[in-house]
C-alpha positions as CSV (number, residue, x, y, z in Angstrom):
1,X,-30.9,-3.0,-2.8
2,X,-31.4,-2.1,-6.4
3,X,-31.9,1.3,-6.1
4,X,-28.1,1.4,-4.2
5,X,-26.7,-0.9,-6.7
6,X,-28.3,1.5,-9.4
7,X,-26.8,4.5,-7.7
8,X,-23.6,3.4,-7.1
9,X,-23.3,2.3,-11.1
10,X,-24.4,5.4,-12.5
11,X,-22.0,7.5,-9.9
12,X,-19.2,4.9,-11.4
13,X,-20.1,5.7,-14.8
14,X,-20.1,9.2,-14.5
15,X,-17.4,9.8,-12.4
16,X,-14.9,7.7,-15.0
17,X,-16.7,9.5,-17.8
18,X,-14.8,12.5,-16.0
19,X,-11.4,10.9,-15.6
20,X,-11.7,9.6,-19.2
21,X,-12.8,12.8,-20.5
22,X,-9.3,14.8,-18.5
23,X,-6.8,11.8,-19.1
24,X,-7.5,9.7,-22.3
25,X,-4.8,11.6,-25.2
26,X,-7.0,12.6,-28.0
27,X,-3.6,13.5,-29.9
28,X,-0.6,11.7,-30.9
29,X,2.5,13.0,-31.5
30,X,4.9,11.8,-34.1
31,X,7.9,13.7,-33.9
32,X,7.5,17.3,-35.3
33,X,3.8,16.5,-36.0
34,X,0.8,16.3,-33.8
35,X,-2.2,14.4,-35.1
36,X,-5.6,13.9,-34.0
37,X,-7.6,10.9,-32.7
38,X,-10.4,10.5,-34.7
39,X,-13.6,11.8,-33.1
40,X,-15.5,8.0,-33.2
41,X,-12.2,6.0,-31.4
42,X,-12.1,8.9,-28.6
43,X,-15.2,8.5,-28.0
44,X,-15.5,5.1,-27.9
45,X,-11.9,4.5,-25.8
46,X,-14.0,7.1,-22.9
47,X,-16.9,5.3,-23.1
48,X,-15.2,2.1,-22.7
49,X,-13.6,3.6,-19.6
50,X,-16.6,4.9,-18.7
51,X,-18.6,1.4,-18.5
52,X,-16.0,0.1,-16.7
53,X,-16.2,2.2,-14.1
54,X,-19.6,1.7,-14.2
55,X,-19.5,-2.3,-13.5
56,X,-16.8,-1.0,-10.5
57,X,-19.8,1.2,-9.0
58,X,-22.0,-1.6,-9.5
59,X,-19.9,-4.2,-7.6
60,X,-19.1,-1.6,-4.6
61,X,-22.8,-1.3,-4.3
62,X,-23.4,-4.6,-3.8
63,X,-20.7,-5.0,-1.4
64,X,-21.9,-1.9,0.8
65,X,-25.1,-3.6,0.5
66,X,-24.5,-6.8,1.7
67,X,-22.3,-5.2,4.4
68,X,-25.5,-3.0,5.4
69,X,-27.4,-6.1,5.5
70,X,-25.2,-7.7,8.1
71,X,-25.0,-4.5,10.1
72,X,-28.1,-2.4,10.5
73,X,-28.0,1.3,11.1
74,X,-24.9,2.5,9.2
75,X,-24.7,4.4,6.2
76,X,-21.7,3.7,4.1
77,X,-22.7,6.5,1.5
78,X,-18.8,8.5,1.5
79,X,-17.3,4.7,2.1
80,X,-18.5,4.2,-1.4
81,X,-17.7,7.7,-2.9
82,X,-14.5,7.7,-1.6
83,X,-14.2,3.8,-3.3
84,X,-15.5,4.3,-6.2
85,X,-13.8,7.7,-6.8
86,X,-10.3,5.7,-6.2
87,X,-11.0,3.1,-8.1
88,X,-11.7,5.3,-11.1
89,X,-9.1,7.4,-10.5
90,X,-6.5,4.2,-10.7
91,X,-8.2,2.9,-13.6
92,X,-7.5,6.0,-15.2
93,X,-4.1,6.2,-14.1
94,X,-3.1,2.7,-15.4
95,X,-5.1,3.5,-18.6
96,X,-3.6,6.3,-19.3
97,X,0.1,4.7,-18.3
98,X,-0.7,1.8,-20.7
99,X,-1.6,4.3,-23.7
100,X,-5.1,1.8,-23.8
């Protein structure tokens, strides 16, 4: 069980670390001027991202988990890719939508 949950929460984080790194703006334009993020908040905004998706991994685990439990034999291994990488993917989406 902890070794799925584990799994699942580090695929989480790294897969939003990903879609942070592609979609969160590390510029902001103001008019005729483009300025820069500053190197500490982009960071920290991707990681932020990145820990959520992390906790989404986690709980997706322990639902595949407890869904194994109840019905031996059957992996669920691209049931929780396939979550997980949609889930991270809308996070991203409404993050980026929000300017968060």
């Amino acid at each position: 069980m902890e070794r799925l949950i584990v799994k699942s929460a580090l695929y989480g984080f790294f897969l939003t670390l990903a879609m942070a790194i592609l979609f969160v703006d590390y510029r902001v334009a103001e008019g005729p001027s483009v300025t820069y993020v500053p190197v500490y908040d982009y960071v920290m905004t991707v990681l932020r991202y990145s820990i959520v998706g992390s906790f989404i991994g986690a709980v997706v685990g322990w639902r595949v988990y407890r869904m194994r439990v109840k019905k031996e034999g059957k992996t669920y291994y691209l049931e929780v890719f396939a979550a997980v990488f949609i889930l991270a993917m809308a996070a991203g989406l409404v993050f980026s939508l929000l300017g968060i």
